[in-house]
N, C-alpha and C positions, 0 to 999 in steps of 0.2 A: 504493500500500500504506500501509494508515494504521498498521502495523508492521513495522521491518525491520531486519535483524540483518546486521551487515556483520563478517565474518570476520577481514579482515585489523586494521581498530581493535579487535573483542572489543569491540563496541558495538551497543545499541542504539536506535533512533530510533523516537520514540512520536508521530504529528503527527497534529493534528487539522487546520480547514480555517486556525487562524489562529494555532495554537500548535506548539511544540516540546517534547519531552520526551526527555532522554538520558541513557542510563546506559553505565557500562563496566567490563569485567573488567580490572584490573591488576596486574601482578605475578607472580612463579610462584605465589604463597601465593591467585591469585583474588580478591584483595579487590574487592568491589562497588560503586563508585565513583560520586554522581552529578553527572553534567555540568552539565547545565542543563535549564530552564525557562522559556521567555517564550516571544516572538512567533516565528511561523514562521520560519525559515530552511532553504536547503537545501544546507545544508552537512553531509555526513557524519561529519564525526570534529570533533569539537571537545574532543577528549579532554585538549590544551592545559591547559584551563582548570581540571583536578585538579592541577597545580602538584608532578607526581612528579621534574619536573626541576633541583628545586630545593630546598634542603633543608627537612623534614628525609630529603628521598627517599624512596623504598622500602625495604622492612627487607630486601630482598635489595639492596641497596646503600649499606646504611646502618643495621647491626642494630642496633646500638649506642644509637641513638635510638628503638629501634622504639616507645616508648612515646609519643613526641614527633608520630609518625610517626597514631598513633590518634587523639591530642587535638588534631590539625588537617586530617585526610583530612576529604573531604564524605560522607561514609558514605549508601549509599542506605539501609540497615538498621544502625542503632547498638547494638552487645553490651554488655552490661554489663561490669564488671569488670578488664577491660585494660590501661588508660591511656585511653580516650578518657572524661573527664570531663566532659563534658557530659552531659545528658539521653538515655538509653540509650532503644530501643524495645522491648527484650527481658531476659529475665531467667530465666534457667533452674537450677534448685537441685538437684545430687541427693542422692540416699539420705544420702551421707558429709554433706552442706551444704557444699557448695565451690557457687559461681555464678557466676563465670566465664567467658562466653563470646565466642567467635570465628564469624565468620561467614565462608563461603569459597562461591565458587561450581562448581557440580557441570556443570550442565546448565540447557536452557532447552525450550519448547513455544512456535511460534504456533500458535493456532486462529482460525477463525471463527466467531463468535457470542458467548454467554458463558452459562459454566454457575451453575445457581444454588447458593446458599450454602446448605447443611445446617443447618436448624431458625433462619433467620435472613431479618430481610427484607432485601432490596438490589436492586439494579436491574436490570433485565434487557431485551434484546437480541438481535436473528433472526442470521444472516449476512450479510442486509444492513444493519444497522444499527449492528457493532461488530467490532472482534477486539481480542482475548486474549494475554496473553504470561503465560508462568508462568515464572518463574528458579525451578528447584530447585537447594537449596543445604543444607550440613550443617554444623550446628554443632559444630566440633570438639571439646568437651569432654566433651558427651553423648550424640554422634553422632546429635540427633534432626535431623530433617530439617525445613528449613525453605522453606516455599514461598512467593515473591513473587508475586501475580498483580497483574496490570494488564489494564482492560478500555479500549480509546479508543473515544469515541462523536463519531464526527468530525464531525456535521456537529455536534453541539450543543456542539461546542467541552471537552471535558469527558473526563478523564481519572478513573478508578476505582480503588480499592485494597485486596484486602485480605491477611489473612497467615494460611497454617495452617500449624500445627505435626505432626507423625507422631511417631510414635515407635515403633520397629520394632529396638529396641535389644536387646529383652529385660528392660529395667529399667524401676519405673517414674522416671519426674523428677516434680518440681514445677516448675509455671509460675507466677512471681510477678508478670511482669508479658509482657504481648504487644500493644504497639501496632499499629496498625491502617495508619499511616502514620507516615513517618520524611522530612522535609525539610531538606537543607544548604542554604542562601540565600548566595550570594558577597557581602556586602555588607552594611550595616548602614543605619541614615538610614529605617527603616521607621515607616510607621506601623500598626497593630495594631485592625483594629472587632470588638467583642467585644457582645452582646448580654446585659442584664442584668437583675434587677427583684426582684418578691418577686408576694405573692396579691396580685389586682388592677392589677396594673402590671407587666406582664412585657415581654420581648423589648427595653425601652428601647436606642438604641444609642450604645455608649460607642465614642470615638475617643479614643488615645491612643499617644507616642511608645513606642517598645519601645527599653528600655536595657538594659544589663548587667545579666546575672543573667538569671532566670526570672522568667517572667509570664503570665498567659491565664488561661482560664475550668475549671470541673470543677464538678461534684457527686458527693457520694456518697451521695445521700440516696435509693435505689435507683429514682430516676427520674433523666430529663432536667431538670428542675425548674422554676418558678418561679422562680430566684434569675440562676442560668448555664444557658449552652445551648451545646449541641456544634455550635456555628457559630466560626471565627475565618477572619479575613480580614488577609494583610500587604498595607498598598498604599503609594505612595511616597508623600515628603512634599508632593504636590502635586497627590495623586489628588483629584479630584471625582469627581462622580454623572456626568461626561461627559466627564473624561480623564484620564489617569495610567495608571499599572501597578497592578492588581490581582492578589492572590491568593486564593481563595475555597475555603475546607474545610467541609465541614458532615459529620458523622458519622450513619450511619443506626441508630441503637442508640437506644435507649429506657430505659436505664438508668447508673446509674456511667460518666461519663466523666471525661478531663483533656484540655484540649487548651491547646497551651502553646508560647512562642516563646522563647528566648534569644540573648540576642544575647551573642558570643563573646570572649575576649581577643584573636582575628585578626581580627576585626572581620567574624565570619560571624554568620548570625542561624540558627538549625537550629529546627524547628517540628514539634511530635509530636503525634498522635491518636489516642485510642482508649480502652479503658477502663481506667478508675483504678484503678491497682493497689493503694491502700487497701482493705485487706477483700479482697482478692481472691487467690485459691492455690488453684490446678487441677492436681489428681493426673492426672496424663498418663501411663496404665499403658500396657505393652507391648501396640501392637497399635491404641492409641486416637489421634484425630486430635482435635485443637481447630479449631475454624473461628472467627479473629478477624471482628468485621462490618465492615463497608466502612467506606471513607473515601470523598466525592464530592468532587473537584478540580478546578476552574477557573480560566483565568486571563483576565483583559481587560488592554488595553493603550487601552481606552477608558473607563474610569472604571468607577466604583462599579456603574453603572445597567447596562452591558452584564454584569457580574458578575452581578447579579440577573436580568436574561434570560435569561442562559446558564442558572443555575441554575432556574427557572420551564421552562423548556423542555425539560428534562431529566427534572423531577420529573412532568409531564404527561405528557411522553412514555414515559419510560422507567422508570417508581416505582409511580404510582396505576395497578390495575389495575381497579378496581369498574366497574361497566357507569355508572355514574355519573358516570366525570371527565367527559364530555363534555357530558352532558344537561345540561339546567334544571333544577335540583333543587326540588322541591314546597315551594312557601311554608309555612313550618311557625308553628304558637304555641304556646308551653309555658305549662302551669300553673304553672311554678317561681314568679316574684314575683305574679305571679295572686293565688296560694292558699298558698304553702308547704305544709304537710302536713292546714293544715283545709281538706279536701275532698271530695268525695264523687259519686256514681255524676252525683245531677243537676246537680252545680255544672259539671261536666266537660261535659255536653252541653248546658247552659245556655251556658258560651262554645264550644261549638262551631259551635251555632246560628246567635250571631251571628257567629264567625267565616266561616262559607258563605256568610252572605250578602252578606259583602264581599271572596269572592274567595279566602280563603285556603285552603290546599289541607289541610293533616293539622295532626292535635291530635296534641300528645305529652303524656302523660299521663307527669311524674318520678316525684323522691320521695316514696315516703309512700304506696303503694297495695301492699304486703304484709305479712305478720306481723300484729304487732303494732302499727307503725311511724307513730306519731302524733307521735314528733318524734325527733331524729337521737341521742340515746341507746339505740339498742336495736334490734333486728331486723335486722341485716344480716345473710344468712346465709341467712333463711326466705323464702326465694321463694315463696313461694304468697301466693295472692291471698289480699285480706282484704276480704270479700264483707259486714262491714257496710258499709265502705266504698263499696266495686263491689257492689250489688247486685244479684245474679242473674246474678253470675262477671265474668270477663274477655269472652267471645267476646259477653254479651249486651251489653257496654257498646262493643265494636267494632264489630259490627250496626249497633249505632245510629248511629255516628261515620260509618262507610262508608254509609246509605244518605240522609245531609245531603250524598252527594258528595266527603267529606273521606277521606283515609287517616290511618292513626294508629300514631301510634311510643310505644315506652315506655323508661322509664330503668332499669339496674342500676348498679351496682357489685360485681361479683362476686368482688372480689377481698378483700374486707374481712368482718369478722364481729366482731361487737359483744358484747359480756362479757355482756348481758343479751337473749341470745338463745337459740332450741330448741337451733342448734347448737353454740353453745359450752358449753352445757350434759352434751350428747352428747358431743362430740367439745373438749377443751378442751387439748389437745396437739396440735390441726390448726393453731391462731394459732403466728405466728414468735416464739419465745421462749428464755431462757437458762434452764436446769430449774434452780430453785428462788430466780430472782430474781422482782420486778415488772416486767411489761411496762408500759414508757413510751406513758400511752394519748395519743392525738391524735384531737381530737373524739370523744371518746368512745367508740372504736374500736380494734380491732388489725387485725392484717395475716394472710390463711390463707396458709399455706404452701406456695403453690402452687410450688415446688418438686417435689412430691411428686407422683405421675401418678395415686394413688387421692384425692388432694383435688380435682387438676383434673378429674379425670372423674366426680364429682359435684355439682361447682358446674355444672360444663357442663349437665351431665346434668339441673339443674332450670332454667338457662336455654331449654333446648332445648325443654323441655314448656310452658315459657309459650309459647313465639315459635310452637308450633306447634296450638297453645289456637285460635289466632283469626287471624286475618288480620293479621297486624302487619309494618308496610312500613318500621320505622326502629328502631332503637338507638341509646340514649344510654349509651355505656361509660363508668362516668363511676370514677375514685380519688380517695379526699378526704386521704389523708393519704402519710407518707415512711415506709421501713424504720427500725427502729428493735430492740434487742435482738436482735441478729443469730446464731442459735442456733435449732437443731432436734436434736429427741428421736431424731430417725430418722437422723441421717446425724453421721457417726463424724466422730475430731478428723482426721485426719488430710483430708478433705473439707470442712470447716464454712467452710473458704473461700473454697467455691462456691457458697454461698446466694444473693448478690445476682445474679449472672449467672446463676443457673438457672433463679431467679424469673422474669427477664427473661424466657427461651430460655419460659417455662411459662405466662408469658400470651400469646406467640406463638403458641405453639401452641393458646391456645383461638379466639384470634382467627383464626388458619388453619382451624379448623374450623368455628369459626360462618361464613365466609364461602362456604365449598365447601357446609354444608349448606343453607345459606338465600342462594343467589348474587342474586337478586332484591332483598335489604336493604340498603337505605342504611346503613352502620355510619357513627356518629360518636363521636368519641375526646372525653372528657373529664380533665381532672384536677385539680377544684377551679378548672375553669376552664383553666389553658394550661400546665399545669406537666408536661405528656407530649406540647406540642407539634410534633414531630419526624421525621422524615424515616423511623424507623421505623416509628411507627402511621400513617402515610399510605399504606407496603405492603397495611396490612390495610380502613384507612378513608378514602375519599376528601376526608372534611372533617374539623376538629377545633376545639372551642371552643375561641375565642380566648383567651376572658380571662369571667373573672367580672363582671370591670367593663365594662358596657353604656353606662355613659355616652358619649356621643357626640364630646365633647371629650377624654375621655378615651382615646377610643380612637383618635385621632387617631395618636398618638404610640407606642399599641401593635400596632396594625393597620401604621405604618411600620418599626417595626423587622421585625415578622414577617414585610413584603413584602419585607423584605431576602436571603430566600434562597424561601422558599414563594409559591407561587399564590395568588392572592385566591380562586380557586376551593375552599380550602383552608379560607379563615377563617370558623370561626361566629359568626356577625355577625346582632346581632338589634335590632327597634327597642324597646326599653322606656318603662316610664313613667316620669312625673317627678312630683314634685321623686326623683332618679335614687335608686334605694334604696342604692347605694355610696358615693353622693359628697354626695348630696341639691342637687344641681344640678338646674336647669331650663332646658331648650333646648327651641328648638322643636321641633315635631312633623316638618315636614319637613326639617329640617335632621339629626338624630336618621335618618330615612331614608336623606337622602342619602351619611352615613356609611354605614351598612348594609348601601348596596350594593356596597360593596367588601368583600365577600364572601357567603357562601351565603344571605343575606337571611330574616331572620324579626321572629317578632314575640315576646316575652315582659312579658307585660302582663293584664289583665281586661278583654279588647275591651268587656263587658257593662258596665263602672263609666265609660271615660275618656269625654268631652267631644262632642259631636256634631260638634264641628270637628273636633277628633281624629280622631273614627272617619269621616269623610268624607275625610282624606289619605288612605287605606288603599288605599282601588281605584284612585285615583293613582299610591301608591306600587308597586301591585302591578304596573300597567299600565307604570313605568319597568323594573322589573326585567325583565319579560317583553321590552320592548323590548330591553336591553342587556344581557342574560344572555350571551348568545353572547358578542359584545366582550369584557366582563370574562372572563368565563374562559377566553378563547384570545388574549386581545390579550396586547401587550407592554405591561409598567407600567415606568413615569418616576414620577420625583419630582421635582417642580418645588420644590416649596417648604416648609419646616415647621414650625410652631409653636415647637418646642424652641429654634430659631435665631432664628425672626423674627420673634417675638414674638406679632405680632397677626393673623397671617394661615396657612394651611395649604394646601397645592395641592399635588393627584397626575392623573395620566392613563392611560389603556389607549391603546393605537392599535390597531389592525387590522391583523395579519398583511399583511395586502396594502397597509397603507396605507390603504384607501377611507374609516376614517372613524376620527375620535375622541372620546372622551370625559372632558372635565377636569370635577373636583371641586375648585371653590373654598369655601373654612371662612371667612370673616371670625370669627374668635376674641372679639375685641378692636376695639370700633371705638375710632377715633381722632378727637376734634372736630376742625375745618376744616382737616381734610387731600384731598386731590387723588384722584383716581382711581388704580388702583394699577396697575401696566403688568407682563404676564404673559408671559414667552415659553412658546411652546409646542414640544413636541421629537417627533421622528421620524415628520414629515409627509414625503412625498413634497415634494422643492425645489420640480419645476417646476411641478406641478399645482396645481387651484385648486380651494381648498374654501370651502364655506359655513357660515356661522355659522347654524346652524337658528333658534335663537332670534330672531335680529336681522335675517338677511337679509344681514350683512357677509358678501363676497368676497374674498380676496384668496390669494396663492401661497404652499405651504408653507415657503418663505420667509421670505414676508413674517411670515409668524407665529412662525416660529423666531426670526429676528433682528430685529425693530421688533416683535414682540409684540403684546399686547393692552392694551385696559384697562379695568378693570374699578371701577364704581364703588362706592363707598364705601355701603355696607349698613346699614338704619335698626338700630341695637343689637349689641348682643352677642350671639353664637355662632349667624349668619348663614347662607347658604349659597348659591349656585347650581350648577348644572349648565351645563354649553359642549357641544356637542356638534359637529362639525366634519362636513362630508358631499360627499366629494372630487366634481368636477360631471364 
């Protein structure tokens, strides 16, 4: 039983195939207690280790302190307002404003399987794949009910979380704040990986001690952002990529988070996630239920790198649902650095032409082909074609595309509408604004209020009639900018504190729809490049641009943090031109590739302008990705080695499910005058079997290649590359 509830402790035991998880009821007052956390054991009560035998005891044995008794129990859900000062996971206000709360346990449910979350994406699971515990419990000040669920997904090592609120009081309350997850840690000495960046540079990964006081990552910028990511990780002070004690949270939410660790004056560390209660207050009327979204929780007692398996294995299996996570996804080229917005019907089928003939499968035709929309001031909003442009519509310019052999995707942004457009003209109370301030523009833009269920069902409503114009096999969803002026005409004060979570809840649901009505379309998530890259748009889309920066060294470093919790099957990864229009660096052409292909592999460029060398790697490159499409996107990734640390060199790997084969990506960054070949081990080969070095014809035992390594010589210049490929005999 991968849940089990033992009567006589008032405990329960959550285990996966290499972990443990335990909570307990104690006390007559039901306080929710959590035990522990790490590597398997099978021992059923360790209930010990909540320290009620000692002071300051339980408040039925010790009232006197009960306040003493809150600011050092390990609370598995932390109240606001009581005594326990630390970081609270809950906050409830009512009518009178007293907030207050007590948390006690009522009742509990095991199920098999898991049910899904209302208007929200998360993970999901048959009967044989997971069961379910739900603690109901009631908050004694408000008497709303609160419910703990837990989903364990045993074999992928991987524990679920999320929290809904009821209210069946007869009153309504305010919710000011509802995390998602609520962690007490026995112990301090942690260390803290947190994901960080800005445009062009996202996901970088920061390692750092966790001290007194509070600390961790948020945004309130009504995305997952560019800057922070709803990822944190506690690991010891001695964890590597291949051993130590990991913790690994990543939040499936796509807007507004905090997530955050403190470490304690008893020397506990307690760690919260979910959404950031800045700007946030949800009237919770009699009769209505909140659904907080998930928490995803792992732990390794093997390093950093089994943490990111777990997690990859998890979001493959159990997240991405598109008919896509498995396949080859169609070699794509955008006209984005191609053309930016001067383009037109023939430029588009000019590089289409020569893209067919070297192999590449669909044109995505972006920015700049509706309205008015000839440069990024104006026209978001007016989805219709703009037929000087496309001449003789949409559906005659996809004819074309489809009978070179190619399929063809197109870009929106739906979510935005530009001050010098039809519809903001029409409709100038549909952008998110405070009545009678200025809206703070960003790129030239504001934000539609999709909030509102008569704005989404007309943005929808003229995406739906392009996509269903022509034969169009891809989406580029792309948001260029943050919430900002946070205020609607239509919704009262007493709610204006649920704009940024509604918003959320309100592109989900276009994106639930556009996938049910067009199940056949590759959707891909944009936001200015990676600033929505997240565990929630991967519900709805099985890939998501990485990053706006294409450079190939650059992405080095962005593609490794994001392989810290997501699939390479995940990253929009494309080869462009040089000198790099972000960085104005020049790499090579195939090197530039070989980055690439750790992830969905394309091309963004003017196949028609670049170099005849150039365009002669292309069916090379095309012909590797087809080789190790499968690999990379079901293999295990390792990290061997990386830039940011080592200065002059960079190295990752897939292996094979089964072992039978792998595939390493060496970067020489930096070469070095008269230095020595540089020696490689490689990780999660089969010990005793013997594989081959394709390239070379070297034999030897996985083993021998884990511990005496390789070596790899020294590469004529700068920002270098090969490939290893490994092939068990």
């Amino acid at each position: 039983m991968a849940i089990t509830y033992f009567d006589d402790s008032k405990s329960f035991k959550l285990d996966t195939v290499n972990t443990t998880y335990m909570i307990a009821i104690v006390d007559e007052e039901k306080f929710i207690g959590h035990v522990y956390y790490g590597k398997r054991v099978s021992d059923q009560n360790l209930n010990y280790l909540l320290r009620t035998e000692e002071p300051p005891f339980v408040p039925s044995k010790n009232n006197r302190d009960r306040s003493s008794f809150y600011d050092s129990f390990p609370m598995e859900y932390a109240t606001h307002g009581i005594g326990d000062y630390r970081e609270s996971a809950m906050k409830l206000r009512t009518e009178q404003g007293y907030s207050a709360g007590k948390l006690s346990y009522v009742t509990h449910t095991i199920t098999n399987g898991k049910e899904k979350l209302q208007g929200l994406p998360a993970t999901f699971g048959d009967e044989e794949d997971c069961m379910s515990l739900s603690i109901i419990c009631e908050e004694e000040f408000t008497g709303i009910q609160v419910i703990l669920h837990y989903s364990v997904f045993e074999k992928e090592d991987v524990i679920t979380r999320d929290v809904q609120l009821v209210n069946k009081t007869g009153k309504p309350v305010f919710v000011e704040k509802v995390f998602s997850c609520c962690l007490d840690f026995d112990g301090k000495y942690y260390d803290m990986i947190t994901l960080h960046g800005s445009w062009a540079r996202e996901r970088h990964i920061q390692r750092r001690a966790v001290g007194l006081g509070k600390q961790g990552v948020a945004s309130i910028r009504g995305e997952s952002s560019h800057q922070d990511h709803p990822f944190l990780a506690l690991c010891s002070k001695e964890a590597t990529e291949d051993f130590g004690e990991v913790y690994g949270l990543n939040f499936v939410y796509s807007g507004n988070f905090l997530a955050q660790a403190e470490e304690s004056q008893f020397g506990m560390t307690r760690v919260v996630m979910g959404i950031h209660p800045e700007e946030f207050r949800w009237l919770l009327k009699d009769g209505d239920l909140f659904q907080a979204p998930e928490v995803v929780m792992t732990y390794s007692c093997k390093g950093i790198g089994q943490m990111t398996r777990n997690f990859h294995n998890m979001y493959r299996r159990h997240l991405i649902r598109s008919k896509y996570k498995n396949m080859e996804r169609p070699i794509l080229i955008n006209n984005w650095e191609a053309t930016y917005f001067n383009f037109d019907k023939q430029k588009l089928i000019d590089i289409a032409k020569e893209a067919s003939k070297l192999g590449i499968e669909m044109l995505v035709m972006d920015d700049g082909w509706f309205g008015n929309r000839y440069d990024d001031n104006r026209a978001l909003g007016d989805w219709f074609v703009n037929e000087e442009k496309i001449e003789g519509g949409l559906k005659s310019l996809v004819d074309e595309v489809n009978a070179l052999g190619m399929k063809f995707g197109i870009w929106f942004e739906p979510e935005m509408i530009s001050p010098e457009s039809q519809l903001y003209k029409e409709h100038p109370d549909w952008a998110i604004q405070i009545e009678g301030k200025p809206i703070t523009l960003s790129r030239n833009q504001y934000v539609l209020d999709i909030s509102r269920q008569e704005i989404r069902d007309y943005i929808y409503g003229l995406v739906k009639n392009i996509l269903s114009s022509a034969n169009i096999a891809y989406v580029k969803w792309d948001m260029n900018r943050q919430l900002t002026n946070l205020g609607s005409k239509f919704m009262n004060c007493e709610q204006m504190g649920e704009i940024s979570h509604r918003y959320v809840l309100g592109v989900y649901e276009m994106m639930e729809r556009l996938t049910k009505d067009f199940p056949d379309l590759l959707l891909e998530n944009c936001s200015g490049g990676g600033a929505r890259f997240d565990a929630g748009m991967l519900y709805y889309s099985p890939q998501i641009w990485c990053s706006d920066n294409t450079d190939a060294i650059e992405r080095l470093e962005i593609q490794r943090g994001t392989s810290m919790v997501y699939p390479l099957s995940t990253m929009g990864a494309h080869v462009s031109d040089c000198p790099n229009h972000t960085t104005g660096r020049v790499t090579p052409f195939m090197t530039r590739g070989h980055v690439a292909l750790a992830g969905t592999f394309g091309y963004e460029l003017d196949v028609t302008k670049i170099s005849e060398e150039d365009k002669a790697c292309i069916p090379e490159q095309i012909a590797l990705y087809h080789k190790y499409a499968k690999l990379i996107q079901s293999g295990d990734y390792y990290r061997i080695a990386n830039v940011a640390e080592e200065r002059y060199y960079d190295c990752y790997e897939v292996v094979a499910a089964d072992k039978s084969e792998a595939l390493i990506t060496y970067v020489q960054v930096m070469n070095v005058a008269n230095s020595h070949s540089r020696r490689i081990r490689i990780k999660g080969l089969e010990q005793d079997a013997l594989y081959e070095w394709e390239e070379n014809g070297l034999v030897q035992t996985g083993a021998a290649y884990e511990n005496a390594g390789i070596l790899i010589p020294s590469l004529w210049g700068d920002y270098q590359s090969i490939l290893i490929h490994l092939i068990r005999k």
